[in-house]
Backbone as CSV, one residue per row, in Angstrom:
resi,resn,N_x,N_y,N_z,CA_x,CA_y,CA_z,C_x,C_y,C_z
1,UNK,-5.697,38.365,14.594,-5.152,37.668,15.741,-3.699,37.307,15.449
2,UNK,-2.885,37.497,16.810,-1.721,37.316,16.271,-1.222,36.037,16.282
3,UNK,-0.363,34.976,15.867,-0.258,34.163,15.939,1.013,33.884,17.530
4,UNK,0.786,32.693,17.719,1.403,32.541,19.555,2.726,32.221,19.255
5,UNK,3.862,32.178,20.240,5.237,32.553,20.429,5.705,31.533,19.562
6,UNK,6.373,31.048,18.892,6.994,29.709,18.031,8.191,29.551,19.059
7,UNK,9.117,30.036,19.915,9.780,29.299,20.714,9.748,29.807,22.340
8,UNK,10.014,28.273,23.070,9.836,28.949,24.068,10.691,29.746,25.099
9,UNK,11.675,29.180,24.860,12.643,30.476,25.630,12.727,31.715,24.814
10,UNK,12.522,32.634,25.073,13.032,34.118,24.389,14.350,34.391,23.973
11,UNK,15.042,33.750,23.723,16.713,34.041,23.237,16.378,34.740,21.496
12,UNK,15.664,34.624,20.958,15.207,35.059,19.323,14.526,36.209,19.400
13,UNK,14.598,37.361,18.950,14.285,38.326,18.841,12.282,38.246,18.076
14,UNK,11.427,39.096,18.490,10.535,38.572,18.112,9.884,39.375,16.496
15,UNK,9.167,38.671,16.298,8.758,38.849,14.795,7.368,39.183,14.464
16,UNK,7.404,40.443,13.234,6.071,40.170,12.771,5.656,39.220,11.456
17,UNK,4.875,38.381,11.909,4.844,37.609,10.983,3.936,38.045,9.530
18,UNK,3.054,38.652,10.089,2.615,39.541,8.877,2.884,40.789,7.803
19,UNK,4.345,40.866,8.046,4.917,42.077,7.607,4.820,41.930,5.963
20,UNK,4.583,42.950,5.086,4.522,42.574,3.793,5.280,44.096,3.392
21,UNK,6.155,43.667,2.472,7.017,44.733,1.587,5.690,45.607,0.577
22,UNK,5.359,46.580,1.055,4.455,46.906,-0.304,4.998,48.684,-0.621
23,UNK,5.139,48.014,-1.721,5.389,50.328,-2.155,4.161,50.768,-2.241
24,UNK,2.907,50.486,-2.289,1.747,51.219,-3.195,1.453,51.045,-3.997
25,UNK,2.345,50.291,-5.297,1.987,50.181,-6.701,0.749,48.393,-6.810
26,UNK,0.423,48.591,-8.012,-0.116,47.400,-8.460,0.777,46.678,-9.294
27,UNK,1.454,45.331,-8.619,1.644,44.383,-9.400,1.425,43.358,-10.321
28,UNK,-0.103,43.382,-10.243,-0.780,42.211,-11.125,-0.995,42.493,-12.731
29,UNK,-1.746,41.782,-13.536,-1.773,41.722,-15.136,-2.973,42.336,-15.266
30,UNK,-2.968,43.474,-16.020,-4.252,43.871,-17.068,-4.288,43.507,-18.263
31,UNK,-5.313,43.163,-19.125,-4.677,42.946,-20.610,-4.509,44.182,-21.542
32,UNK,-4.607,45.395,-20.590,-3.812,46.593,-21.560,-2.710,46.371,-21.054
33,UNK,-1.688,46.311,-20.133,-0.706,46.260,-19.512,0.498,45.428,-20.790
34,UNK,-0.388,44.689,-21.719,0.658,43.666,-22.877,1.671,44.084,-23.211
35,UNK,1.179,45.599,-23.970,1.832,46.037,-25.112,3.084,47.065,-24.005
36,UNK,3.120,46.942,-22.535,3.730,47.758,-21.665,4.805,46.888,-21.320
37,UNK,4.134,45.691,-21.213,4.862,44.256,-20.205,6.148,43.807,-20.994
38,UNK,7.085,43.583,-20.411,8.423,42.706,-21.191,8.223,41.296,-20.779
39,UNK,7.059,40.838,-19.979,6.959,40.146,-19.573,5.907,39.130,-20.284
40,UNK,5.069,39.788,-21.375,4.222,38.895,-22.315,4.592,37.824,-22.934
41,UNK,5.958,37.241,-23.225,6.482,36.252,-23.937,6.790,34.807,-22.966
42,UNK,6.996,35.359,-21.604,8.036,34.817,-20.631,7.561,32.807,-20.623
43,UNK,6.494,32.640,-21.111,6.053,31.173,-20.997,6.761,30.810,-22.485
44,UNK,6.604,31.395,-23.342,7.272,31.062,-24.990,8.701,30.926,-24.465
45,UNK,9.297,31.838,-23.959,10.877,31.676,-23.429,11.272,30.598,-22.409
46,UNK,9.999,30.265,-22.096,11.005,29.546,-20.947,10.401,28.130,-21.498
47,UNK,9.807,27.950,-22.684,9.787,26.498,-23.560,10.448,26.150,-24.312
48,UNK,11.445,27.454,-24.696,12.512,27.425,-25.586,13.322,27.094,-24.915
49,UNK,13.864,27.796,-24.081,14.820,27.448,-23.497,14.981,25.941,-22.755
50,UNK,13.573,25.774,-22.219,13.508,24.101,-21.691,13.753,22.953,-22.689
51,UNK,13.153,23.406,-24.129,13.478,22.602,-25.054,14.837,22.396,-25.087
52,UNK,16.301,23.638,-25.400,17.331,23.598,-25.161,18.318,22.460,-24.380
53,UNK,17.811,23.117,-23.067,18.339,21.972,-21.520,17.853,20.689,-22.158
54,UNK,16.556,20.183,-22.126,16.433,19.107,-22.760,17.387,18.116,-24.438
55,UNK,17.433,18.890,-24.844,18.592,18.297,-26.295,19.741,18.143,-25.378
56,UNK,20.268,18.902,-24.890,21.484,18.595,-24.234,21.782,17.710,-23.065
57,UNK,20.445,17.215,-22.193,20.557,16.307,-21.930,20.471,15.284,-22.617
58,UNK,19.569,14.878,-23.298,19.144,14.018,-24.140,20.604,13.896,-24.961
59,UNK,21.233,14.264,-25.255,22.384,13.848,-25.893,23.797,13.314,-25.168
60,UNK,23.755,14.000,-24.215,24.560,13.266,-22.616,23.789,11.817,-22.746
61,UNK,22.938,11.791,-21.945,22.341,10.460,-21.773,22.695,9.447,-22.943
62,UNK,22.196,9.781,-23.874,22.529,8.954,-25.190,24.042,8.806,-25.367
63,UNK,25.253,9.390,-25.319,26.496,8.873,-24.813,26.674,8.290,-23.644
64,UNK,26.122,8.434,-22.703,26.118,7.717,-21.540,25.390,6.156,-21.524
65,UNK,24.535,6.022,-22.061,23.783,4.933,-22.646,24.707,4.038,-23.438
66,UNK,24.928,4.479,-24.609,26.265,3.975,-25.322,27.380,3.520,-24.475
67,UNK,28.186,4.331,-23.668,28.812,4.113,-23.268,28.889,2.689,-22.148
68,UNK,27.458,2.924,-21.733,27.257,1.719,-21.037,26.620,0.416,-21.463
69,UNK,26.509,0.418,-22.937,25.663,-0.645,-23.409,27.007,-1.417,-24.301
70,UNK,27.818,-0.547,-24.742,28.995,-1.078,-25.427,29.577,-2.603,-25.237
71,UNK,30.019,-2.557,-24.109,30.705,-3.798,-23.136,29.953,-4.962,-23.535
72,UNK,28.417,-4.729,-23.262,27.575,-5.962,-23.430,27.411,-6.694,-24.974
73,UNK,27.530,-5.082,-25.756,26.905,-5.864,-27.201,28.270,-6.577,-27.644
74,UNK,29.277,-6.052,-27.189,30.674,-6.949,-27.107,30.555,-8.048,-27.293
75,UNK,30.528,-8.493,-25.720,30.277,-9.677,-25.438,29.310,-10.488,-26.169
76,UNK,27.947,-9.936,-26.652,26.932,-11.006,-27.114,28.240,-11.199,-28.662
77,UNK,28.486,-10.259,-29.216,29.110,-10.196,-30.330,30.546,-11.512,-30.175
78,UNK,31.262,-11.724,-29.445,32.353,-12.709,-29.045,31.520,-13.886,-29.007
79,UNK,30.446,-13.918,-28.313,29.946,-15.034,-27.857,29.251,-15.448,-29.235
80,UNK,28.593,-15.008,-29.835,28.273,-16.000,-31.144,29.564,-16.022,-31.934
81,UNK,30.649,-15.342,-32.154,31.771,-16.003,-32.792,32.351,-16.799,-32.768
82,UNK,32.413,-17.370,-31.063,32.738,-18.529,-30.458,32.105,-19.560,-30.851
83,UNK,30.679,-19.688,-30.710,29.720,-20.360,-31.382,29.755,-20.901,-32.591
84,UNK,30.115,-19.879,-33.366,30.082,-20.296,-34.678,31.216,-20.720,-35.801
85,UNK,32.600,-20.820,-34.622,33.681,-21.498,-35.117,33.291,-23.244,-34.406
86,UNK,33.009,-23.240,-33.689,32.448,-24.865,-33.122,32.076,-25.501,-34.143
């Protein structure tokens, strides 16, 4: 069944909504397909690499952190000096 018009004036050219790109071939995984696939690693790679992005944020942040915690430990730092010339 086809699905009903999505707009109602006709100014849009109309569509099949079921159209699918297919050549014929099979795309899915066999487990003989491994030793064929360049694609057997691709979860190991992309934990490495996430690990990566991660250090490098993690090290932004941590200057950014610093950067914003500085000012304060300042201040606590002045403020007992003050204190402790009294």
């Amino acid at each position: 069944m086809k699905p009903q018009d999505q707009f109602e004036d006709h100014r849009f050219p109309r569509t099949d909504c079921f159209f699918q790109a297919y050549d014929g071939q099979w795309h899915g995984f066999w487990p003989d397909d491994e030793k064929n696939s360049r694609r057997h690693n691709l979860g190991r790679e992309y934990l490495i690499e996430a690990a990566r992005e991660r250090a490098k944020e993690m090290a932004a942040l941590g200057i950014i952190m610093f950067a914003s915690i500085w000012p304060a430990v300042a201040m606590v730092v002045e403020v007992v000096r003050y204190y402790e010339k009294r």
